[in-house]
N, CA, C and O atoms as a CHARMM CRD file, in Angstrom:
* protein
*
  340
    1    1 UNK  N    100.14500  -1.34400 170.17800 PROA 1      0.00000
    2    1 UNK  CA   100.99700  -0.89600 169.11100 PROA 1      0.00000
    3    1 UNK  C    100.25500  -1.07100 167.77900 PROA 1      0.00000
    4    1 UNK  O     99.71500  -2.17100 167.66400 PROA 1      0.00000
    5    2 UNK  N    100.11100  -0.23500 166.76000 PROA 2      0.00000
    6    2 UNK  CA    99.26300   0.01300 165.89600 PROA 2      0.00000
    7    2 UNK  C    100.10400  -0.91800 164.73200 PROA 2      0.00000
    8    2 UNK  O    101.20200  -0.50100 164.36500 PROA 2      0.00000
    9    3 UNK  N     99.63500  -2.01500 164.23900 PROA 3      0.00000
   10    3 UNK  CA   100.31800  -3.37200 163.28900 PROA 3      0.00000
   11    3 UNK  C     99.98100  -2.99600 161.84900 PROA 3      0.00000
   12    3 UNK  O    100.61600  -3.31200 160.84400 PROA 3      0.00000
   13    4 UNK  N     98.62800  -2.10800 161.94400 PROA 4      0.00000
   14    4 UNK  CA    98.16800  -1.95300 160.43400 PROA 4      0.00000
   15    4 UNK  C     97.87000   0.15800 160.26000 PROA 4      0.00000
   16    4 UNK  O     97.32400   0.88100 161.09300 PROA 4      0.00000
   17    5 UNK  N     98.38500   0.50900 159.09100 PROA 5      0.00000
   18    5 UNK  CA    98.46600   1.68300 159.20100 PROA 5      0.00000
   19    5 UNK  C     98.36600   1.83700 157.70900 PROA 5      0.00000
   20    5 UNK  O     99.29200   1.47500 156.98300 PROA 5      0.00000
   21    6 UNK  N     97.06700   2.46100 157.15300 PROA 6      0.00000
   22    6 UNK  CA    97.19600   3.27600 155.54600 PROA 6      0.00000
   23    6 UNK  C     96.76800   4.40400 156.34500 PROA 6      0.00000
   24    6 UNK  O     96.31900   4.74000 157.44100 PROA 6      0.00000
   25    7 UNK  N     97.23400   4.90000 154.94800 PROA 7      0.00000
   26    7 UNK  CA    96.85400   6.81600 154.99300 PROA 7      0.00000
   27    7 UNK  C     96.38300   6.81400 153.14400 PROA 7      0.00000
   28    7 UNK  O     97.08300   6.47800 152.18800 PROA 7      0.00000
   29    8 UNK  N     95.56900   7.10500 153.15400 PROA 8      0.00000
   30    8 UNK  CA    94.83200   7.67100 151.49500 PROA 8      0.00000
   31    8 UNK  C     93.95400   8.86900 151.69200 PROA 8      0.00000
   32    8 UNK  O     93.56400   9.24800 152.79600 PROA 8      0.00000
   33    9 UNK  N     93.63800   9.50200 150.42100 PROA 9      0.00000
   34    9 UNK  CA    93.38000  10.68900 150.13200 PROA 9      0.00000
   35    9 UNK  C     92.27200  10.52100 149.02100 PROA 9      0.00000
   36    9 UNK  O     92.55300  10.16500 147.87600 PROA 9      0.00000
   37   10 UNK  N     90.47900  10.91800 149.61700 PROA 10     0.00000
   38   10 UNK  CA    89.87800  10.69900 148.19800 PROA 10     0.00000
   39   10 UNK  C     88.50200  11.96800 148.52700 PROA 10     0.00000
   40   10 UNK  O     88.23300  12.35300 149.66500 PROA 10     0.00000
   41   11 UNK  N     87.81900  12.42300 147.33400 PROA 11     0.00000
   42   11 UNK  CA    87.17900  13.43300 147.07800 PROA 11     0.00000
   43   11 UNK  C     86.29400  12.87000 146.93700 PROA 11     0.00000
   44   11 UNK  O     86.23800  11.69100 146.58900 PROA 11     0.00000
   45   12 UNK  N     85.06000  13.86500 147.26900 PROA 12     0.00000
   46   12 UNK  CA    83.56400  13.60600 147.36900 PROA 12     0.00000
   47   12 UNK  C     83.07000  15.22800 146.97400 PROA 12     0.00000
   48   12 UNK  O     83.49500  16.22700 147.55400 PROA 12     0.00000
   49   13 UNK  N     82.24700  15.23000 146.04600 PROA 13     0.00000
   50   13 UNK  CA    81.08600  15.91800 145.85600 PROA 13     0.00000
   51   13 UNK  C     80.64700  16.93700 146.83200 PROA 13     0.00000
   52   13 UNK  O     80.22400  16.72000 147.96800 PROA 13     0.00000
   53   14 UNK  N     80.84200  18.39400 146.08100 PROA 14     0.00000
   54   14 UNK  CA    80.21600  19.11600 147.64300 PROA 14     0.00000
   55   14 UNK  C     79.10200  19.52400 147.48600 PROA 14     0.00000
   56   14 UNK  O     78.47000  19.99600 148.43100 PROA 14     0.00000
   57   15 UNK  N     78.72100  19.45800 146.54800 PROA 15     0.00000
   58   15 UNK  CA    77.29000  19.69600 146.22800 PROA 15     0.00000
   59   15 UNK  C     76.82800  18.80800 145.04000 PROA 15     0.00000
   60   15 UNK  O     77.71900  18.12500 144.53500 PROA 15     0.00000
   61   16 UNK  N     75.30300  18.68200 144.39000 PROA 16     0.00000
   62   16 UNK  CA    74.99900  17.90400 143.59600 PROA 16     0.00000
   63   16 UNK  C     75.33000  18.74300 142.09200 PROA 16     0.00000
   64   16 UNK  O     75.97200  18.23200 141.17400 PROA 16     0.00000
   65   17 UNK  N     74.95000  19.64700 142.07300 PROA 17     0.00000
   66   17 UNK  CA    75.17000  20.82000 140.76500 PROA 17     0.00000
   67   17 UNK  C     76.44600  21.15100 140.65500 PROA 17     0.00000
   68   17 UNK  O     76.87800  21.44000 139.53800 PROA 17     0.00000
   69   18 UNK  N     77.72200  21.18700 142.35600 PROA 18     0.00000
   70   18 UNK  CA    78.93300  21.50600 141.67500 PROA 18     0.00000
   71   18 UNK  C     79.42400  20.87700 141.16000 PROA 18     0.00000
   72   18 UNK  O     79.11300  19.70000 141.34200 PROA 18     0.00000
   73   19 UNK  N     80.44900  21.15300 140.23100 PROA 19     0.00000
   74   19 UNK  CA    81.51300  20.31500 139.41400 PROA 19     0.00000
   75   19 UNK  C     82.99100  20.20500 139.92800 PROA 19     0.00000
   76   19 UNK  O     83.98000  19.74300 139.35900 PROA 19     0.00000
   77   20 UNK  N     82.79800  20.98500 141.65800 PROA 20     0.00000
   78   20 UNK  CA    84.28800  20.81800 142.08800 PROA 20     0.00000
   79   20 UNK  C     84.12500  19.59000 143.52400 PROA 20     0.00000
   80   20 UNK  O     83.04400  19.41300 144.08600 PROA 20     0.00000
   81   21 UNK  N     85.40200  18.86000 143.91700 PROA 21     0.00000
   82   21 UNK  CA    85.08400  18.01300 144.96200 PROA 21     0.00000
   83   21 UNK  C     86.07800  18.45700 146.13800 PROA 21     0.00000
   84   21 UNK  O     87.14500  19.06400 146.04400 PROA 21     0.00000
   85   22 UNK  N     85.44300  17.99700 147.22100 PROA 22     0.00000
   86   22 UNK  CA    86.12100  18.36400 148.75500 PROA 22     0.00000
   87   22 UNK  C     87.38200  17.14500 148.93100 PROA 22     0.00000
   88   22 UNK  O     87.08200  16.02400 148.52100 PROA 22     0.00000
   89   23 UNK  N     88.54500  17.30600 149.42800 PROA 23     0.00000
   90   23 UNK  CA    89.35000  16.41100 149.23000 PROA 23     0.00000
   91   23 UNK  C     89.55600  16.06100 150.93700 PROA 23     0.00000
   92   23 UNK  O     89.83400  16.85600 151.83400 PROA 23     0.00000
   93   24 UNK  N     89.30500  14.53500 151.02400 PROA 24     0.00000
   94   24 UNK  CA    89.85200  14.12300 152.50500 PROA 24     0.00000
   95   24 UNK  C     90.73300  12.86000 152.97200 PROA 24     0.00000
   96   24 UNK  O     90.80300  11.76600 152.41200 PROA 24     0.00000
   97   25 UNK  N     91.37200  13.27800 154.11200 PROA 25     0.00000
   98   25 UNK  CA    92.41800  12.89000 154.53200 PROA 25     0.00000
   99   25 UNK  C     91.72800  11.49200 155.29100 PROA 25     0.00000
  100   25 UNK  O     90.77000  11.74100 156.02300 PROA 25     0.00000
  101   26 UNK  N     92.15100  10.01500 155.16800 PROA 26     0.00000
  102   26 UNK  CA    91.63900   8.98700 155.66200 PROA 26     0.00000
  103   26 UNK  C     92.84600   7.99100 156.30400 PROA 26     0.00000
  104   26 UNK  O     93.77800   7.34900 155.82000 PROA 26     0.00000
  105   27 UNK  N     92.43900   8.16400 157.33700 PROA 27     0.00000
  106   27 UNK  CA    93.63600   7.34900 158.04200 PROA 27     0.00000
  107   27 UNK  C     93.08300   5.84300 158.90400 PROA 27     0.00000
  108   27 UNK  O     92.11500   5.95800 159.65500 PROA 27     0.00000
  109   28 UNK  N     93.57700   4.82800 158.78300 PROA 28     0.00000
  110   28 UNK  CA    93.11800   3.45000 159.38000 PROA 28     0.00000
  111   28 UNK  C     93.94200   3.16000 159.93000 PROA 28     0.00000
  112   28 UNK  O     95.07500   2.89400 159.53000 PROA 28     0.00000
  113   29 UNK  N     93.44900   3.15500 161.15000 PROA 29     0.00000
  114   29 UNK  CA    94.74700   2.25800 162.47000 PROA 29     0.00000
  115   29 UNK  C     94.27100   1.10900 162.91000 PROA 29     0.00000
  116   29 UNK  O     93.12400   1.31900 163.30300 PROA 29     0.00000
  117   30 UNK  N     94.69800  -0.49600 163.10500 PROA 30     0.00000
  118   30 UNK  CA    94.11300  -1.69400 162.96800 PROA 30     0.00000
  119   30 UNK  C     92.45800  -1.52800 162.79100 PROA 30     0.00000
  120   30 UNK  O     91.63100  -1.88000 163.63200 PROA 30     0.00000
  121   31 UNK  N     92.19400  -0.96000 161.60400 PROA 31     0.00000
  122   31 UNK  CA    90.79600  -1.23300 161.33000 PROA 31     0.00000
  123   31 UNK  C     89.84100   0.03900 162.13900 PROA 31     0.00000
  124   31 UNK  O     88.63300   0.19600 161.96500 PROA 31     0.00000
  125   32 UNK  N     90.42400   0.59500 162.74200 PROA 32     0.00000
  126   32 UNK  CA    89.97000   1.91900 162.93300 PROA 32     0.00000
  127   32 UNK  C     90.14200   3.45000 162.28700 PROA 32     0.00000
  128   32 UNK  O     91.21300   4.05200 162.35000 PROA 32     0.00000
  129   33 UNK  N     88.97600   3.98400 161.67500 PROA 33     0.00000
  130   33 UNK  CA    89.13600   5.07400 160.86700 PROA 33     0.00000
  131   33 UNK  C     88.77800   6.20500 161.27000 PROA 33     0.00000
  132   33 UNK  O     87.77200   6.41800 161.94800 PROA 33     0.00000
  133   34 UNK  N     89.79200   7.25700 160.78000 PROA 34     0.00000
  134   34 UNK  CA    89.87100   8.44400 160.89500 PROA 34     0.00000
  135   34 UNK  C     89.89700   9.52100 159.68200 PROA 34     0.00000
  136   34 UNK  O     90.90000   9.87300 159.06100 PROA 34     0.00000
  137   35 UNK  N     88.65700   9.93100 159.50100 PROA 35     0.00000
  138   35 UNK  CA    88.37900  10.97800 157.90700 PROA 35     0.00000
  139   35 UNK  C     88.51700  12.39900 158.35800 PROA 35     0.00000
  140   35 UNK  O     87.58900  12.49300 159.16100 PROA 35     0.00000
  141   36 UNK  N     88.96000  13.25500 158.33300 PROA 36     0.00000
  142   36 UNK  CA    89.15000  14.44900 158.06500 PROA 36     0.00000
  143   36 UNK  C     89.54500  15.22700 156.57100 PROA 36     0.00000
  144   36 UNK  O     90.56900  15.02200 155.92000 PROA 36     0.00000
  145   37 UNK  N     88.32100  16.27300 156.19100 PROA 37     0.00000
  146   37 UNK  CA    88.63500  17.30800 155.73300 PROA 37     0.00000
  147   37 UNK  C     90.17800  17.60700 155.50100 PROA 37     0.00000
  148   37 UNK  O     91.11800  17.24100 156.20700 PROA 37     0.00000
  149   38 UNK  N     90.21100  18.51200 154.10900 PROA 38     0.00000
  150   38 UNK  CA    91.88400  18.94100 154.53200 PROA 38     0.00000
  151   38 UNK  C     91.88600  20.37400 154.05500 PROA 38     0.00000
  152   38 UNK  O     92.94600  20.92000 153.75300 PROA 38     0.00000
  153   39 UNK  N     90.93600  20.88300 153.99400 PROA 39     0.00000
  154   39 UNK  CA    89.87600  21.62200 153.24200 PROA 39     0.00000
  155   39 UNK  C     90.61100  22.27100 151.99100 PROA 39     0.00000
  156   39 UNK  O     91.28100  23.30300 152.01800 PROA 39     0.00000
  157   40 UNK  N     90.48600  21.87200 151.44600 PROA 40     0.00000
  158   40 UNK  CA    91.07900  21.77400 149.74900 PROA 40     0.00000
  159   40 UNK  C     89.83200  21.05900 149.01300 PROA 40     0.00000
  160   40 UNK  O     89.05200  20.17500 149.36600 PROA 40     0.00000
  161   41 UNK  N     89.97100  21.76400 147.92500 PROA 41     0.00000
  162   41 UNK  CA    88.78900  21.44900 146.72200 PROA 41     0.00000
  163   41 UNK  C     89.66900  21.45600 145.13100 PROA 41     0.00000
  164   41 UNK  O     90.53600  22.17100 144.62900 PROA 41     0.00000
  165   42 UNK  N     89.05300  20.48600 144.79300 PROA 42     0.00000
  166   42 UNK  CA    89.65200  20.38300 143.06700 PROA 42     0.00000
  167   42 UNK  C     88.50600  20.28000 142.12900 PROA 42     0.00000
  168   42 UNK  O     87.40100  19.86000 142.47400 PROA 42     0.00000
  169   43 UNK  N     88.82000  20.69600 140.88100 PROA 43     0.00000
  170   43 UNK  CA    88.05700  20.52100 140.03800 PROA 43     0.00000
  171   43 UNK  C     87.53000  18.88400 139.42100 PROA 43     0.00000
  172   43 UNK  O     88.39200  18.63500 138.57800 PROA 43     0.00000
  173   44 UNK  N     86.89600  18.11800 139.43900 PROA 44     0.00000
  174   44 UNK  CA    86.30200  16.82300 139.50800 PROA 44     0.00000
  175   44 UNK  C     87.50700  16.21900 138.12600 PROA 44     0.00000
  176   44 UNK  O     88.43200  15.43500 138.33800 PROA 44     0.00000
  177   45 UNK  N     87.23800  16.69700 137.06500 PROA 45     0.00000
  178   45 UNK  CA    87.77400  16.54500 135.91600 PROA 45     0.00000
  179   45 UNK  C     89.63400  16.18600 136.12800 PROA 45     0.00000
  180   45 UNK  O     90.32900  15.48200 135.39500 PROA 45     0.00000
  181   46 UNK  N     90.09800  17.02500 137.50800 PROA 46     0.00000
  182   46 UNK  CA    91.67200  16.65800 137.44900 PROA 46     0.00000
  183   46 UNK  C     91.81800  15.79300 138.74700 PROA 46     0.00000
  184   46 UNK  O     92.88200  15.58100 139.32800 PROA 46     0.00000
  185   47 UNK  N     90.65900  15.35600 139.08900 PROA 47     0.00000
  186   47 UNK  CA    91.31700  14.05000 140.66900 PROA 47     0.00000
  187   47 UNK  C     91.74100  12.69400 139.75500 PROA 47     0.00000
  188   47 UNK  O     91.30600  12.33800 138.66000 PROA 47     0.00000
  189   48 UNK  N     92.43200  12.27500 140.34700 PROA 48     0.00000
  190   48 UNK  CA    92.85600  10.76600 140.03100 PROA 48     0.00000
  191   48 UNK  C     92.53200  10.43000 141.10600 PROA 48     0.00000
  192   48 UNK  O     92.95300  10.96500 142.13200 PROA 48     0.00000
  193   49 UNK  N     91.39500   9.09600 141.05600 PROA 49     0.00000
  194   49 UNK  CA    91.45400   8.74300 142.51500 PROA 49     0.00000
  195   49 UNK  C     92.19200   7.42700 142.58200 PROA 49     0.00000
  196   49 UNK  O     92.21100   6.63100 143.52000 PROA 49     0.00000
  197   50 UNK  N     92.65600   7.36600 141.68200 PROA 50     0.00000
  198   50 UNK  CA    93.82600   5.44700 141.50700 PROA 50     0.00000
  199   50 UNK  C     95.36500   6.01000 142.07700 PROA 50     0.00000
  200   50 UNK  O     96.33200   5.25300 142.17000 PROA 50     0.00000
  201   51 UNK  N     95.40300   7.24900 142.38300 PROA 51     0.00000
  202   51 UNK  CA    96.80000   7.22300 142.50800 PROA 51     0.00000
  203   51 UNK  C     96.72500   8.92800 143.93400 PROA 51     0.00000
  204   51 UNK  O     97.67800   9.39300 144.55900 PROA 51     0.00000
  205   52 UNK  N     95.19000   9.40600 143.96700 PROA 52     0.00000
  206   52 UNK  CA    95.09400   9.62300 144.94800 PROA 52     0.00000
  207   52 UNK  C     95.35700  11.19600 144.90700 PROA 52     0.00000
  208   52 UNK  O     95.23800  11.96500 145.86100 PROA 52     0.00000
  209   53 UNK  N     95.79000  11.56200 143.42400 PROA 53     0.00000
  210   53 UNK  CA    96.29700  13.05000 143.51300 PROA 53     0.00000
  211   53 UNK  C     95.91700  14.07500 142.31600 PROA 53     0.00000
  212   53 UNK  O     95.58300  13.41800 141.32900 PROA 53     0.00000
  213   54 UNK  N     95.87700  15.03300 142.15500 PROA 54     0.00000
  214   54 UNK  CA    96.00500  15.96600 141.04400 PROA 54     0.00000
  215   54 UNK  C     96.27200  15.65300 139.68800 PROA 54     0.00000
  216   54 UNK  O     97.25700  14.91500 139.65900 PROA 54     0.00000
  217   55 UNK  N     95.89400  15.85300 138.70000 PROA 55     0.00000
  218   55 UNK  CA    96.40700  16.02000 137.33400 PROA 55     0.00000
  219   55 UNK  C     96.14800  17.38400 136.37100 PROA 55     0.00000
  220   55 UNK  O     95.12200  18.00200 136.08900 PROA 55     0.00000
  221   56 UNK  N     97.75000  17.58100 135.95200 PROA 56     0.00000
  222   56 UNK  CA    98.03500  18.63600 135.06700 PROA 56     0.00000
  223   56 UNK  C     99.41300  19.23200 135.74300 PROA 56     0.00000
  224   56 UNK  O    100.10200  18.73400 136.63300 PROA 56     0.00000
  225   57 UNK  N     99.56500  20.33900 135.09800 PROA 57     0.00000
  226   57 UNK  CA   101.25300  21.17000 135.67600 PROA 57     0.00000
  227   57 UNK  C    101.42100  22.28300 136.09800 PROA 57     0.00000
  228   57 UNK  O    102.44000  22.94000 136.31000 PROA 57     0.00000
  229   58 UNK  N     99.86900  22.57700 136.27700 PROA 58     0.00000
  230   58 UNK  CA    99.59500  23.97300 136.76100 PROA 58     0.00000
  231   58 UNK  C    100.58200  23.82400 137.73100 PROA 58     0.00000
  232   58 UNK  O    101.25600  22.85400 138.07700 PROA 58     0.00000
  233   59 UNK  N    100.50600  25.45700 138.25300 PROA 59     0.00000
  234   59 UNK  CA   100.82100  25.63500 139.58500 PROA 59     0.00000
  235   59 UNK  C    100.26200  25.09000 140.95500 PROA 59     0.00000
  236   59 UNK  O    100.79400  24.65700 141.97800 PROA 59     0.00000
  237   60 UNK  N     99.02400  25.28500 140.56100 PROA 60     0.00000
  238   60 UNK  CA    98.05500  25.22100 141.31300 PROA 60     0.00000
  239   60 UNK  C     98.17700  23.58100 142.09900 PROA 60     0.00000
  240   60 UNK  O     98.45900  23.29500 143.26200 PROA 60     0.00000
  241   61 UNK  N     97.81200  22.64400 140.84300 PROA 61     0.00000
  242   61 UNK  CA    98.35700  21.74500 140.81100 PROA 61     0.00000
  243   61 UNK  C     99.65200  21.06300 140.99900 PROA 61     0.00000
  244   61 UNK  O     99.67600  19.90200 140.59100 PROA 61     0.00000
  245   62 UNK  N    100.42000  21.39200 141.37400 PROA 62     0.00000
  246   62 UNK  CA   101.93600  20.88500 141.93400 PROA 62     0.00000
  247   62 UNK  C    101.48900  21.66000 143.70500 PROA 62     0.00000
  248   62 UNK  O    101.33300  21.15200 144.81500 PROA 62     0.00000
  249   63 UNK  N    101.41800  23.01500 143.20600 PROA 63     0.00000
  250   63 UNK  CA   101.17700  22.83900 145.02100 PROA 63     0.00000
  251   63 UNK  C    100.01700  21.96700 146.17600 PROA 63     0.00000
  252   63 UNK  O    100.25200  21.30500 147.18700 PROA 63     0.00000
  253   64 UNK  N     98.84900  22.29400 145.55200 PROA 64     0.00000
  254   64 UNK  CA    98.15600  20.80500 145.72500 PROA 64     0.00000
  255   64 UNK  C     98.90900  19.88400 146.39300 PROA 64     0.00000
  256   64 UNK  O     99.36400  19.71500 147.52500 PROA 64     0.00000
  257   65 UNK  N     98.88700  19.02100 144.70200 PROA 65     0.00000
  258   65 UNK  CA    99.79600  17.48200 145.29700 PROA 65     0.00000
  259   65 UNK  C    100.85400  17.61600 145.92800 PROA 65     0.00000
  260   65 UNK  O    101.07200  16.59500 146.57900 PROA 65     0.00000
  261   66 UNK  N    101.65300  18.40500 146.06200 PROA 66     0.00000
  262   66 UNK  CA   103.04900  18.85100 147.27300 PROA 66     0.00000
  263   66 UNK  C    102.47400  18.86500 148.29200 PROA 66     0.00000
  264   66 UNK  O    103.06900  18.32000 149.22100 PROA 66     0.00000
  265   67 UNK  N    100.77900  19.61100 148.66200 PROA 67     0.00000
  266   67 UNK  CA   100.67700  19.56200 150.33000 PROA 67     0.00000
  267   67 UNK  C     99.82400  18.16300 150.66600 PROA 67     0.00000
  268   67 UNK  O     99.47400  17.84000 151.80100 PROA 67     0.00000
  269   68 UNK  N     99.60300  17.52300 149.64300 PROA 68     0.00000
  270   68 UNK  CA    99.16000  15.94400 149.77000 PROA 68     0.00000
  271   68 UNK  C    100.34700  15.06900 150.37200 PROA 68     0.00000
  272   68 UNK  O    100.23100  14.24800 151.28200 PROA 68     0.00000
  273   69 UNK  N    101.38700  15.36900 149.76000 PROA 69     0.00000
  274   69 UNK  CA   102.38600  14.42300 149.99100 PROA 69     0.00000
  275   69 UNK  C    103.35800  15.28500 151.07200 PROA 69     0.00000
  276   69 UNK  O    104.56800  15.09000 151.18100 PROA 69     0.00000
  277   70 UNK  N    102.58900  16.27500 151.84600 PROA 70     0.00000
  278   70 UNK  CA   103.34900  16.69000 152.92600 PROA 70     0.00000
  279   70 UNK  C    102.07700  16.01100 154.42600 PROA 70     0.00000
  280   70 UNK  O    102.36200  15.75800 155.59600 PROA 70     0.00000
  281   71 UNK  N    101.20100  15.94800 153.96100 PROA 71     0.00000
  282   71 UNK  CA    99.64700  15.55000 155.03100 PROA 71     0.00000
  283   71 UNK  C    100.09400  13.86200 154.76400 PROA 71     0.00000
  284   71 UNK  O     99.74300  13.02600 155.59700 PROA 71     0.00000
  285   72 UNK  N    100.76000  13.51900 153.73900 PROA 72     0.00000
  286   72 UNK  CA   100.87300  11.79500 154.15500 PROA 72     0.00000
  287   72 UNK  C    102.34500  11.50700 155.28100 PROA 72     0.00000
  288   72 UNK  O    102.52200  10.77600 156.25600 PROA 72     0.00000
  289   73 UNK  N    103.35100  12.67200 154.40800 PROA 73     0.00000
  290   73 UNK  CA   104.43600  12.09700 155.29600 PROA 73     0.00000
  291   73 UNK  C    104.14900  12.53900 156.68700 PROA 73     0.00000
  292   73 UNK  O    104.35800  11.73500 157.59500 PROA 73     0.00000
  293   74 UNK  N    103.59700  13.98100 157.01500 PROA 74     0.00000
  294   74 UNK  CA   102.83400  14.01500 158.09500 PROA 74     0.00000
  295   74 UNK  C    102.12800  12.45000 159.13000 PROA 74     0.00000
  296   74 UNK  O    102.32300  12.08100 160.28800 PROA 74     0.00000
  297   75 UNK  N    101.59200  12.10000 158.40500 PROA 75     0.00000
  298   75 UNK  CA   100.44200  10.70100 159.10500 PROA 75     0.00000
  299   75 UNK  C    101.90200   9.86000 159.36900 PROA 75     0.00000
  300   75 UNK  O    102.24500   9.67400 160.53700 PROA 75     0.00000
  301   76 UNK  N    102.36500   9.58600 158.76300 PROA 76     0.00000
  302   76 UNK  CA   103.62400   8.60700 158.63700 PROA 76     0.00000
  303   76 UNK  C    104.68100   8.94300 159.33400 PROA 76     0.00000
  304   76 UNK  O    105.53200   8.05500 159.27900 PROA 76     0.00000
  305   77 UNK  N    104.94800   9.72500 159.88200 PROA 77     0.00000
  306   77 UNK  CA   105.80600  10.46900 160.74500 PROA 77     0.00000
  307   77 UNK  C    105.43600  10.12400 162.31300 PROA 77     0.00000
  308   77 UNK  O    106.20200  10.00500 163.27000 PROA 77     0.00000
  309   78 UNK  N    103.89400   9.99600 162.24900 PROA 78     0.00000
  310   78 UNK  CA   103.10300  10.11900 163.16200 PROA 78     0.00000
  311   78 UNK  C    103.22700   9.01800 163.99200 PROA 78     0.00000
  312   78 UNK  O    103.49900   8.73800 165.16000 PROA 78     0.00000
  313   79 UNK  N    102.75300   8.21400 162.36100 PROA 79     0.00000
  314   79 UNK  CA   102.39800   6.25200 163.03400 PROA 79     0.00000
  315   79 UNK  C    104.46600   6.25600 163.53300 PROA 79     0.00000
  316   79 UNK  O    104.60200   5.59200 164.56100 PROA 79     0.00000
  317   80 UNK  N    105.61000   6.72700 163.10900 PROA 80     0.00000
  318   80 UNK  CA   106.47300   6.04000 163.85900 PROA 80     0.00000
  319   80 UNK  C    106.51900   6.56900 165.04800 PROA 80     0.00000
  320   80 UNK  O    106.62700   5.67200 165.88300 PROA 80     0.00000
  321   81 UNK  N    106.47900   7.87700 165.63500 PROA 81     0.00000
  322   81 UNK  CA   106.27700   7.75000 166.81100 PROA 81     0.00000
  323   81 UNK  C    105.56600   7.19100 167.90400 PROA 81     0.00000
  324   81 UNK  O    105.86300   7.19900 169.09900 PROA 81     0.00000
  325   82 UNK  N    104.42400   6.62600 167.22900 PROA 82     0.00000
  326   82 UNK  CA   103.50300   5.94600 168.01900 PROA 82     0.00000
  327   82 UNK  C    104.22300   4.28400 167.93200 PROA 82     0.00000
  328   82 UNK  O    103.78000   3.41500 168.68300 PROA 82     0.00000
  329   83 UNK  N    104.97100   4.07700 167.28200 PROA 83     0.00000
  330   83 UNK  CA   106.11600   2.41300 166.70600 PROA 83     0.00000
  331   83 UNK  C    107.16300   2.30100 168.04800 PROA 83     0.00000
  332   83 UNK  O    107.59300   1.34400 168.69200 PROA 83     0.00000
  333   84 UNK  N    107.36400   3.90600 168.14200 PROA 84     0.00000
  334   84 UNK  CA   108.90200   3.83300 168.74500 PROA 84     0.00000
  335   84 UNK  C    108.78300   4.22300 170.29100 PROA 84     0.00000
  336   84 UNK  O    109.73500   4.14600 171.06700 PROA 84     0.00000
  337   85 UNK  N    107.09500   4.78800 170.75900 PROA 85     0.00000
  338   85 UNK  CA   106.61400   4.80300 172.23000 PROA 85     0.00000
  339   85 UNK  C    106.51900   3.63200 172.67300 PROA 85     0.00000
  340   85 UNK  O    106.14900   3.43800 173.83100 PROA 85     0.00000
């Protein structure tokens, strides 16, 4: 039964010259990790990586962070079925 469970979200560099970053999905189950792609890219200038999401009011930006916080409750949805097997 899985005792320890984060889910976070952080961007890396897709190239050295670009100025946009690849955003990925990181999941730890007692100390075991799982990184996947979510293949979404942001502009470097609007990641927050202290809080894991988008900044500004674009559109663009709300849908973004809306499918961030649909890929966490996703993971979290996940770990309870794996609680309640």
């Amino acid at each position: 039964m899985a005792t320890n469970f984060t889910v976070l979200f952080h961007a890396r560099k897709k190239v050295k010259t670009d100025q946009s970053l690849l955003i990925y999905l990181r999941v730890t189950i007692d100390g075991n990790r799982f990184e996947s792609s979510i293949h979404r890219q942001i502009d470097k200038d609007k990641w927050i990586p202290k809080v894991e999401k988008a900044k500004g009011n674009s559109e663009e930006t709300k849908s973004l962070n809306d499918y961030l916080d649909l890929m966490r409750n996703r993971a979290f949805n996940f770990q309870r079925e794996l609680l309640m097997e």
